[in-house]
C-alpha positions in Angstrom: 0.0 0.0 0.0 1.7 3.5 -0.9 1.4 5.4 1.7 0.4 9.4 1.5 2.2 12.6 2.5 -0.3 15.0 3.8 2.2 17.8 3.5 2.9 16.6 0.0 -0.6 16.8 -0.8 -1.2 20.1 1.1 1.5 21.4 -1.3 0.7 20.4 -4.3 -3.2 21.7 -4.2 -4.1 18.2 -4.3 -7.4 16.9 -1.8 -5.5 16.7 1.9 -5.6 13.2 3.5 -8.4 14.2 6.0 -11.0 15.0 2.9 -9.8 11.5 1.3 -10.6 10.0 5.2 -13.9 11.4 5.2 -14.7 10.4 1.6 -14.2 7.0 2.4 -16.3 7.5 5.9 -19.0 8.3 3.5 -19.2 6.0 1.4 -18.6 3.1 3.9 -22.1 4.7 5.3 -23.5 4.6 2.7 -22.9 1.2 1.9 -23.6 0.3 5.7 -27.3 2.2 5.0 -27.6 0.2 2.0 -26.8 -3.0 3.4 -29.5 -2.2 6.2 -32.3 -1.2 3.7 -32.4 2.3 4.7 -32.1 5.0 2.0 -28.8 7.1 2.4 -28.9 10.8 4.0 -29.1 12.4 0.6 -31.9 10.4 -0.5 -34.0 10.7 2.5 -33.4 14.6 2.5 -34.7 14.6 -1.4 -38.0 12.1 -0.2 -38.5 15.0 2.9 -38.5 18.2 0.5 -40.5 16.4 -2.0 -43.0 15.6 0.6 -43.0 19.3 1.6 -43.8 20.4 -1.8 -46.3 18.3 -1.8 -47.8 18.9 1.6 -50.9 21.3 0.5 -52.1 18.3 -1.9 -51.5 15.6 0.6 -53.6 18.3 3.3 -56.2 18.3 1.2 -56.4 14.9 -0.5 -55.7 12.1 2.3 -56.5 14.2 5.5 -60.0 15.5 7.6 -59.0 19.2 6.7 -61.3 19.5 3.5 -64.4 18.7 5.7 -63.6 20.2 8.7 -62.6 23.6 6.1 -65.6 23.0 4.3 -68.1 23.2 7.4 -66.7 26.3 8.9 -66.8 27.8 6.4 -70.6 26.8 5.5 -71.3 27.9 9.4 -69.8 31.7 8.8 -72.2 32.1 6.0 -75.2 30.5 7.4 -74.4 33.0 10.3 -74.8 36.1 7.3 -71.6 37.4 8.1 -69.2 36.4 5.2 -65.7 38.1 6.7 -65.9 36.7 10.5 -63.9 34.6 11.5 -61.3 35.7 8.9 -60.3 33.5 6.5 -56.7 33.1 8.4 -58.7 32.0 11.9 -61.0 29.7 9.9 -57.6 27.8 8.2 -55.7 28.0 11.5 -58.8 26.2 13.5 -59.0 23.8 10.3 -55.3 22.8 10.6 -55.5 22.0 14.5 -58.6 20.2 14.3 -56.8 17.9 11.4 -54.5 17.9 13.6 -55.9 16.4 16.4 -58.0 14.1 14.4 -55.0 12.8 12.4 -52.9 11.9 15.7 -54.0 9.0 16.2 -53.2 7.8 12.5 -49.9 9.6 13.1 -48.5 7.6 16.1 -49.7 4.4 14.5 -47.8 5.5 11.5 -44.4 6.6 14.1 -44.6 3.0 16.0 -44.8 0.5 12.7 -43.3 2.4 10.1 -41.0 5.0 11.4 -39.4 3.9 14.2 -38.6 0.5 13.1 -37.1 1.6 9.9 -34.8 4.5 12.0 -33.9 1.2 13.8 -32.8 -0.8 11.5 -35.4 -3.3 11.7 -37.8 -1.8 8.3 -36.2 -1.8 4.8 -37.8 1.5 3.0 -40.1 0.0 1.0 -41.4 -2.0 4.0 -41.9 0.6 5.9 -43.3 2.9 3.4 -45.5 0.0 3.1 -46.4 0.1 6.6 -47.2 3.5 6.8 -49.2 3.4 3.4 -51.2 0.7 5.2 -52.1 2.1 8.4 -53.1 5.4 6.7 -55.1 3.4 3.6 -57.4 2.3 6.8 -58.1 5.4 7.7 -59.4 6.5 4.5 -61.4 3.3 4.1 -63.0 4.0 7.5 -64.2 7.1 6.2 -65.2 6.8 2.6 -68.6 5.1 1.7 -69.0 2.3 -0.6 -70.7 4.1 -3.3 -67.6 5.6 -4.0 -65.2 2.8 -3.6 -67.7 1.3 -6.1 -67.7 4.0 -8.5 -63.9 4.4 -9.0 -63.3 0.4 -8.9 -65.2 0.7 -11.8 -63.8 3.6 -13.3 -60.4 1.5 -13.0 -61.7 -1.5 -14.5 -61.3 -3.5 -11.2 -63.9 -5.6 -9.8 -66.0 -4.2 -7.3 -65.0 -4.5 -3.9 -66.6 -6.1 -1.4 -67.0 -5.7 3.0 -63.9 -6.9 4.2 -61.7 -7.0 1.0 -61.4 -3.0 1.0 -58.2 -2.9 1.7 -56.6 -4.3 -1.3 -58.2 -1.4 -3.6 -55.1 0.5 -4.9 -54.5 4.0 -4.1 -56.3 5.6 -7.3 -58.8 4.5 -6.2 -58.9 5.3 -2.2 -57.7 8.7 -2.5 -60.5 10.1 -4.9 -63.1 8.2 -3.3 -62.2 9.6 0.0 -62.3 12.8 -1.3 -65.7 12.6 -2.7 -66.9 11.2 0.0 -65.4 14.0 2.3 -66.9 16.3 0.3 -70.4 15.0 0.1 -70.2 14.5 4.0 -69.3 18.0 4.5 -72.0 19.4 2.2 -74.8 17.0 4.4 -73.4 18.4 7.6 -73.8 22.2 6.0 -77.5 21.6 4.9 -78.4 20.8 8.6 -76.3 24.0 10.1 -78.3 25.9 7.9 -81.5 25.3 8.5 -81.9 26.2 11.5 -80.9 29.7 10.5 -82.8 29.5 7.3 -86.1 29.2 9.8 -85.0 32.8 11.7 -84.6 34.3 8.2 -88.1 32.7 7.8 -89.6 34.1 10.7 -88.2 37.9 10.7 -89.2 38.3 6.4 -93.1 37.2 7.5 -92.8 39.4 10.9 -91.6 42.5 8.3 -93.8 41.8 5.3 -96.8 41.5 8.2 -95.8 44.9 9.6 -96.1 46.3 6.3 -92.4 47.2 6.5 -91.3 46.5 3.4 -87.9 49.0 3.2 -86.6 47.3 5.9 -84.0 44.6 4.9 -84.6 41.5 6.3 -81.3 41.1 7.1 -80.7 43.7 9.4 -82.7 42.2 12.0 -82.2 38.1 11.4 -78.2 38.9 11.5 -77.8 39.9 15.3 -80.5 36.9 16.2 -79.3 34.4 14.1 -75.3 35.5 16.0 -77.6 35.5 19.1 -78.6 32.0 19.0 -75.2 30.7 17.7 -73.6 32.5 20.7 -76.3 30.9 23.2 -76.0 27.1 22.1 -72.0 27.9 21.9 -72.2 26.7 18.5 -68.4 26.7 18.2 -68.1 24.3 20.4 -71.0 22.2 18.9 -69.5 22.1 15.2 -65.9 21.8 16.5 -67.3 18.7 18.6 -69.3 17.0 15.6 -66.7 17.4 13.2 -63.7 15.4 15.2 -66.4 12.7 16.2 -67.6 12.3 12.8 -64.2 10.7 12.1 -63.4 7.3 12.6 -59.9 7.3 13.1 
């Protein structure tokens, strides 16, 4: 073996013996992380920014924020006052709430995916199969069949059946979750605003019987229909009936 001259090397302008150390550090961890089935520290840095880039789609598609979004939002204009909460509070109280519902799925995700693959124990595709797993159940628990049946057939798959649910491939899960999510969300709007379609009700007949025709209706349903919300702390209410109407 020739040996080599760091001061040589330094002189020359060549690469000094500690760079050719750490070189070789590298790759031998590299190969070690190969040999291991985990995905070296490059790799796993270029899957993370990825994942970030495509975080809003993954919020919106395979997550409870597009009905719990959806159903605020339906309860500030059943209200009749379009600009409060802000559209910033409305998304912030959306995020946490899919955040709290989604915890569950989370840890579940941490102990049989995650942690075993940071341990050695998961190759990456095993563990991304884990994780895909545990997350697939979660949107089966909360799509209906209709649409599992409509996009099986879509795919040109047969239609699944109770029980074998979980070997429908993703193309067919996501989309149906989402239309499911979003027909779910329009239901629970229809019944938030009826109650406040009623006050409208009332106060136009009370008006038009009084003969007081230049008065909007509006102007007086508004502060009742904010009076009642406050009074049966509606927040509350929706905020409730939105994480419980997850199965997680």
């Amino acid at each position: 073996m020739i040996a080599i001259n760091p001061t040589y090397l330094a002189a020359e302008g060549s690469t000094p013996a500690f760079a050719v150390d750490d070189l070789s550090a590298g790759l031998d961890g590299v190969v070690r992380a190969a040999s291991e089935g985990r995905l070296s520290t490059a790799v796993e840095i270029a899957v993370v920014l990825t994942a970030l880039s495509l975080l809003p789609a993954i919020l919106v598609t395979i997550t409870s924020f597009t009905r719990i979004v959806i159903v605020l939002s339906f309860v500030r204009r059943a209200i009749g006052v379009n600009e409060l909460p802000p559209n910033p509070v409305i998304l912030g109280l959306s995020l946490f709430l899919t955040a709290f519902v989604m915890a569950p799925v989370a840890e579940r995700i941490h102990q049989k995916a995650w942690a075993p693959y940071q341990a050695g124990e998961l190759e990456a595709a095993v563990a991304g199969e884990a994780a895909w797993t545990e997350l697939r159940g979660f949107l089966l628990a909360n799509t209906r069949q209709a649409e599992l049946e409509l996009f099986s057939d879509l795919a040109k798959l047969p239609p699944p059946e109770p029980g074998v649910e979980q070997e429908l491939p993703a193309r067919v899960v996501v989309p149906a979750f989402v239309l499911s999510e979003l027909k779910t969300a329009f239901q629970m709007g229809f019944l938030i605003f009826l109650p406040f379609l009623v006050i409208d009700l009332v106060v136009s007949s009370i008006l038009l019987s009084m003969g007081m025709f230049m008065l909007p209706p509006v102007m007086i349903s508004t502060p009742l229909k904010i009076l009642l919300f406050v009074l049966v702390d509606g927040w509350r209410l929706v905020c409730e009936s939105l994480v419980t109407s997850f199965a997680t």
